[in-house]
Steps between C-alpha positions, in 0.01 A plus 500: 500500500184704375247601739177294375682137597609634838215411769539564841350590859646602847232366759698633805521763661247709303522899451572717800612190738688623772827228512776449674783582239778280667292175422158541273328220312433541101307213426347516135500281190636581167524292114695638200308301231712323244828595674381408825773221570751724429419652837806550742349670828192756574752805638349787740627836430459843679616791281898325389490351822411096480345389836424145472478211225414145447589200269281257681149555269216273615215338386170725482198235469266819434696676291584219279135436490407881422728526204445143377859435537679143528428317842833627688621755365679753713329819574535568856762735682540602858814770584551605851626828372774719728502838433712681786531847324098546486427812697325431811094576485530586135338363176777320316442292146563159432557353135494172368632325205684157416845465367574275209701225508738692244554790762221731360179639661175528400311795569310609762297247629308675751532802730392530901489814707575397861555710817755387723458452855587841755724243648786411422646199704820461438520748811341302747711245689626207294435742175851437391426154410214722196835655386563279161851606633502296777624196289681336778389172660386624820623320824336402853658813710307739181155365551508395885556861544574674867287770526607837690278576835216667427491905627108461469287271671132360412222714649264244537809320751541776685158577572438098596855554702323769738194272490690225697794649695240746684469877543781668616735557686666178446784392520644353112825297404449458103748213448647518107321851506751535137374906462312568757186498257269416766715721738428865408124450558498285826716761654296792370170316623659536869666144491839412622630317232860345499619374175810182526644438198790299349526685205831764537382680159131512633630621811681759367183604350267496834783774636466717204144469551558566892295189592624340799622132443754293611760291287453094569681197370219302435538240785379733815329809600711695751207601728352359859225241526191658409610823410228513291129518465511358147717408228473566119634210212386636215641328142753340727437116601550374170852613534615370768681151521449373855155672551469327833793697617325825372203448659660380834676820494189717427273319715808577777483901452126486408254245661189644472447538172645491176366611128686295184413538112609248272492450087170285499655108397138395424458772175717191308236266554222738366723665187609188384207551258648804377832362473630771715743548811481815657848683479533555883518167526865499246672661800832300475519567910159297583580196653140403637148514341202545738149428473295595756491146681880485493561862635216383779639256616868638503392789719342292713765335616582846667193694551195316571221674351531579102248662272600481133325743184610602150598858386590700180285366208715256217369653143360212360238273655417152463367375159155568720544817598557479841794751677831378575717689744889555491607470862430301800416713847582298829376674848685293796438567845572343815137525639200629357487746165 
């Protein structure tokens, strides 16, 4: 194929884009002339490395009409390109051509200069399933993953957490404290803080860590009534089966007050427009969904006066712009706040 009959653009990405390798959209028209219809596929290539091709040429109204071509003819490509071996936050070149329908390629069609992203996700949780590797059908227990307890907690929790239990000293029981992530600063702050937890492997953990805890089974709390000033259920609720039982319990040890934080139910209704579930809420152990009218009026049935706010900031907003917030924050207390 000579040069003069071979016409072609790349609209996107231009120059200097700054992509993410693992899945980058080449959209772009090309025409061959005469020998045209003898196109087999538009192919994406990266030194000898081809990251992405397409058959499935479409009809480009405008460039039909710029080259006075016949009313359909096929111009159009669009390759979602995968290029795992580009080197993270460095330029890397893109170069496209079409293959023949007898097993030859043209020449160059056109050549890009991208960046890829400083990123690269196959790292982050889930990245497996970026691993053109991972060809395997993947099953429920892979996606509705059990996450390990966190050793950190959020700052802007503990900071409401102080907020609402009072100034210290006070007395603590952190029921499902997993870590101790909370823990470490209550007790440096002058709190006495108790963590209960059903975990073995988390308690094993809260020793090294020379937190003091107790082992539960989930059903009771081996203290006397009102043994303490407040309790602490933080990420746990939407674990637990019977949470009637829970709370009964809880309420038992700690009447006054109590401080829960739930995944926030209601960011479905809101995301829905984004077509997008937070992960938290893929823990295969949650067996109940709050919103803040359900967690109300569950906690009322044990301690009479609730207040109920958001924390930690979801990344995207609604198609308007306005915040959405991961987690639920319940303050129960047997009297006043």
């Amino acid at each position: 194929m000579t040069a003069p009959a071979l016409r072609t653009h790349l609209d996107e990405p231009v120059p200097g884009t700054v992509v993410d390798p693992l899945c980058c959209l080449l959209r772009g028209w090309l025409h061959l002339g005469p020998a045209h219809a003898d196109v087999a596929a538009v192919e994406a290539w990266s030194g000898e490395t081809l990251v992405g091709e397409t058959a499935a040429l479409y009809d480009r109204p405008d460039v039909t009409a710029a080259l006075h071509l016949p009313a359909g003819t096929l111009t159009g490509y669009e390759i979602f390109a995968h290029h795992p071996a580009a080197p993270a936050g460095e330029p890397f070149s893109v170069q496209l051509s079409a293959r023949l329908r007898d097993g030859t390629r043209t020449q160059v069609a056109d050549t890009v200069v991208l960046r890829a992203l400083a990123r690269d996700y196959r790292t982050n949780h889930f990245g497996i399933l970026l691993d053109r590797r991972t060809t395997a059908i993947q099953q429920h227990n892979n996606i509705f993953a059990v996450g390990p307890s966190q050793s950190e907690g959020s700052g802007e929790l503990a900071h409401l957490i102080r907020r609402y239990v009072g100034p210290p000293p006070r007395k603590l029981i952190d029921v499902g404290c997993g870590f101790g992530s909370y823990g470490r600063g209550l007790l440096a702050d002058g709190y006495d803080w108790l963590g209960a937890e059903v975990s073995a492997s988390d308690c094993a953990e809260l020793a090294r860590l020379g937190l003091p805890h107790r082992h539960v089974d989930g059903k009771t709390l081996p203290f006397p009534d009102a043994a303490f000033d407040a309790a602490l259920c933080i990420e746990v609720l939407e674990h637990i089966a019977d949470p009637r039982a829970f709370l009964q319990e809880v309420r038992r040890v700690a009447p006054h007050r109590l401080v829960v934080s739930v995944p926030n139910c209601e960011l479905l209704g809101y995301l829905w427009d984004h077509l997008a579930t937070p992960w938290h809420m893929l823990e295969a152990t949650h067996v109940n969904f709050f919103t803040r009218w359900s967690l109300g009026a569950l906690l009322r049935e044990f301690y009479p006066q609730v207040e109920l706010r958001f924390h930690t900031p979801y990344p995207l907003r609604t198609v308007e712009g306005t915040p959405l917030h991961y987690n639920l924050l319940a303050v129960a207390t047997s009297g006043r706040l």
